[in-house]
ZAMARGU-4260 file (C-alpha; in steps of 0.2 Angstrom, whole numbers, plus 5000, padded with zeros to 4 digits):
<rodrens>
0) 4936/4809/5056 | 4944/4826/5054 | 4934/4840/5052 | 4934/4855/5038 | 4932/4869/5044
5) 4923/4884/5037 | 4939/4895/5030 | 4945/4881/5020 | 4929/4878/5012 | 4926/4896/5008
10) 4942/4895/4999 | 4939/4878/4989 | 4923/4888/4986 | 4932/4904/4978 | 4946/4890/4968
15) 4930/4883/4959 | 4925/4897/4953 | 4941/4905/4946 | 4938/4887/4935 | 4934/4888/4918
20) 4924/4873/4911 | 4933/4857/4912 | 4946/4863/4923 | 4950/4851/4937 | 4959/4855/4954
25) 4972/4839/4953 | 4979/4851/4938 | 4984/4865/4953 | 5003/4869/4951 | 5009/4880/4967
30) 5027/4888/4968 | 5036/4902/4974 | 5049/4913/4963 | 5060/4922/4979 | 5073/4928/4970
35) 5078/4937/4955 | 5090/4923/4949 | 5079/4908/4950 | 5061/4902/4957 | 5060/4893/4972
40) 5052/4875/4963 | 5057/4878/4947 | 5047/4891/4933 | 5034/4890/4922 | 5043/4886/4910
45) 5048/4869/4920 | 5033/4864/4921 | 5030/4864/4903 | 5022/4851/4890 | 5005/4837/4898
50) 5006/4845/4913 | 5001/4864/4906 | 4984/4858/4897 | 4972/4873/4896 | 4961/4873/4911
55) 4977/4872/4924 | 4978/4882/4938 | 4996/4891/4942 | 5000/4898/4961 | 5013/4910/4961
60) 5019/4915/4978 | 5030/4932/4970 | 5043/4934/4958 | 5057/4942/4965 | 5051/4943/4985
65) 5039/4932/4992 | 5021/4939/4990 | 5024/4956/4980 | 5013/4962/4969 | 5019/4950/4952
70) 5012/4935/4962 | 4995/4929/4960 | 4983/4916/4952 | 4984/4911/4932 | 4975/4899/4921
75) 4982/4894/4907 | 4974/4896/4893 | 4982/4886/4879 | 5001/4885/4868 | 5002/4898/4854
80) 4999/4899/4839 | 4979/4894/4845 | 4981/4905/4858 | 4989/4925/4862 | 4997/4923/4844
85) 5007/4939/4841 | 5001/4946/4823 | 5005/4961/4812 | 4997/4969/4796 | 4999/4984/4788
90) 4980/4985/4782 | 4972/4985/4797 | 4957/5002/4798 | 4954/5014/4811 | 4946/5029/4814
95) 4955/5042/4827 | 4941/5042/4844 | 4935/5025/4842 | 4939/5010/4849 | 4938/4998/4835
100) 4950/4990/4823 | 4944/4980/4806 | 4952/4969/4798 | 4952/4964/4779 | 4949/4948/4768
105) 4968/4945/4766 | 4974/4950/4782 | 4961/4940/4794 | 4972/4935/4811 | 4970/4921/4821
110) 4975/4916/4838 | 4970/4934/4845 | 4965/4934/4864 | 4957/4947/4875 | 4973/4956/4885
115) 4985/4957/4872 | 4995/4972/4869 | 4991/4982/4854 | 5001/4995/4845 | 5006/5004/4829
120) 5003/5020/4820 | 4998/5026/4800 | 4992/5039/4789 | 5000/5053/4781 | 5011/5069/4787
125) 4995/5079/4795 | 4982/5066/4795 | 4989/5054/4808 | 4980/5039/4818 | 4989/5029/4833
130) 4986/5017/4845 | 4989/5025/4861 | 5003/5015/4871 | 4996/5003/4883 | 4981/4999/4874
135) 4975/4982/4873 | 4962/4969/4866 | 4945/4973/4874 | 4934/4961/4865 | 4937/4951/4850
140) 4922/4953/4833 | 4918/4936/4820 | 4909/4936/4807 | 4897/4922/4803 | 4912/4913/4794
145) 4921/4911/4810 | 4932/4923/4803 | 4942/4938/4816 | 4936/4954/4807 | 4934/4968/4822
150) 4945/4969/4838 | 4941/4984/4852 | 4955/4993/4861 | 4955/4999/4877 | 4962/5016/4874
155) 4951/5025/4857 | 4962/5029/4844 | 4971/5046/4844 | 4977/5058/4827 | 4973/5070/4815
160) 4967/5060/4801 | 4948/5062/4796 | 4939/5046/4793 | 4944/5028/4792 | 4964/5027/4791
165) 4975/5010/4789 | 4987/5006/4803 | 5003/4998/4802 | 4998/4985/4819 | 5006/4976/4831
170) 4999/4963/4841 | 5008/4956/4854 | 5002/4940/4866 | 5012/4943/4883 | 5007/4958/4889
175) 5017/4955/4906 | 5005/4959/4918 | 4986/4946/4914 | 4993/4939/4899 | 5010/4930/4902
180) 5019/4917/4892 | 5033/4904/4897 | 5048/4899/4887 | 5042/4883/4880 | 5042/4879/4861
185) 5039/4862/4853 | 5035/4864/4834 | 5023/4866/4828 | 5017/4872/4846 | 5023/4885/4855
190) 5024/4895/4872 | 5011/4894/4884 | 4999/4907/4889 | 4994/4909/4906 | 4981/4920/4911
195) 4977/4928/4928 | 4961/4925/4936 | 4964/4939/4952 | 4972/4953/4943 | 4969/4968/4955
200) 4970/4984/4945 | 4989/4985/4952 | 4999/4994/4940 | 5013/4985/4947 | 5005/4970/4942
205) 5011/4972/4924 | 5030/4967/4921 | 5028/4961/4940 | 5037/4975/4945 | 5032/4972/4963
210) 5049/4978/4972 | 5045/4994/4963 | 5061/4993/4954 | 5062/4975/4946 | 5055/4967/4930
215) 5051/4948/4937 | 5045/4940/4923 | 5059/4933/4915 | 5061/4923/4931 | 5046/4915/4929
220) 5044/4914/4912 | 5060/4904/4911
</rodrens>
């Protein structure tokens, strides 16, 4: 009988624990994108419909050379609209140095996930509030109704405007970097979303720029 040895079973040890609940390892899809034209095994997006069920694990070895920094580990979460669903509203309420975001009756989203890229702008001509660029979805606020009535950015809110301002917001569910989704759409689904499990703190990381040079996601997401 063959043996295990101990670094193999430290790294099944560290898969397992990148699971979330329900995941199962015969759901692991490994490949590597080389080059800028194409990924070696095919794309996410190949590997698109059963096989991507939330819970899958995605390897990817490097998008445009082998191991740079746009490689890594990814779950997928689920297929939009459920999931990283890109919203707007122009009612949206912020104050300029906090962190929160409310959202009214008639313009509840859904589909939010933490990661997401968040942006927009309001007020008047000397009372301003924006959402600083690069800000994200922090954490995500329901009321007792199940309804999505608070988000928190990462970045607070910046302006001139005095107390709580509407903001014309964009929400946008690939943020190219830990939130990425493929090319896949089958109505009244969509894309799915991948999340990564080992994200590093690289900003190279986001738009997998990992040749310092190259944006490699659209080779993976299609």
């Amino acid at each position: 009988m063959r043996k295990i040895g101990p670094v193999l079973l430290a790294l099944v040890a560290i898969i397992l624990l990148l699971l979330p609940a329900g995941a199962t390892l015969q759901n692991v899809v490994s490949f590597g994108c080389i080059t800028v034209g194409s990924c070696t095994g095919g794309s996410l997006e190949s590997y698109n419909g059963s096989a991507m069920t939330p819970g899958t694990l995605v390897s990817v070895g490097g998008y445009v050379q082998s191991g740079d920094s746009g490689g890594g580990e990814f779950v997928v979460l689920g297929q939009l609209p459920g999931v990283c669903n890109s919203y707007s509203s122009a009612i949206a309420n912020g104050t300029v140095g906090s962190t929160t975001i409310s959202f009214s009756s008639s313009s509840y989203p859904t589909g939010l996930t933490v990661g997401e890229l968040v942006s927009g702008s309001g007020g008047t001509v000397g009372a301003t509030i924006q959402v600083p660029v690069g800000s994200e979805i922090a954490s995500i606020t329901y009321d007792h109704f199940g309804h999505l009535i608070q988000i928190s950015i990462t970045l607070p809110l910046i302006g001139s405007a005095s107390g709580p301002t509407n903001i014309n917001l964009m929400i946008t569910g690939n943020n190219q970097g830990t939130l990425i989704t493929d090319s896949y759409s089958n109505s009244p689904v969509g894309a799915n979303c991948y999340q990564k499990t080992d994200y590093r703190g690289d900003p190279h990381e986001f738009g997998a720029i990992g040749d310092g040079m190259t944006d490699d996601t659209i080779p993976l997401e299609y």
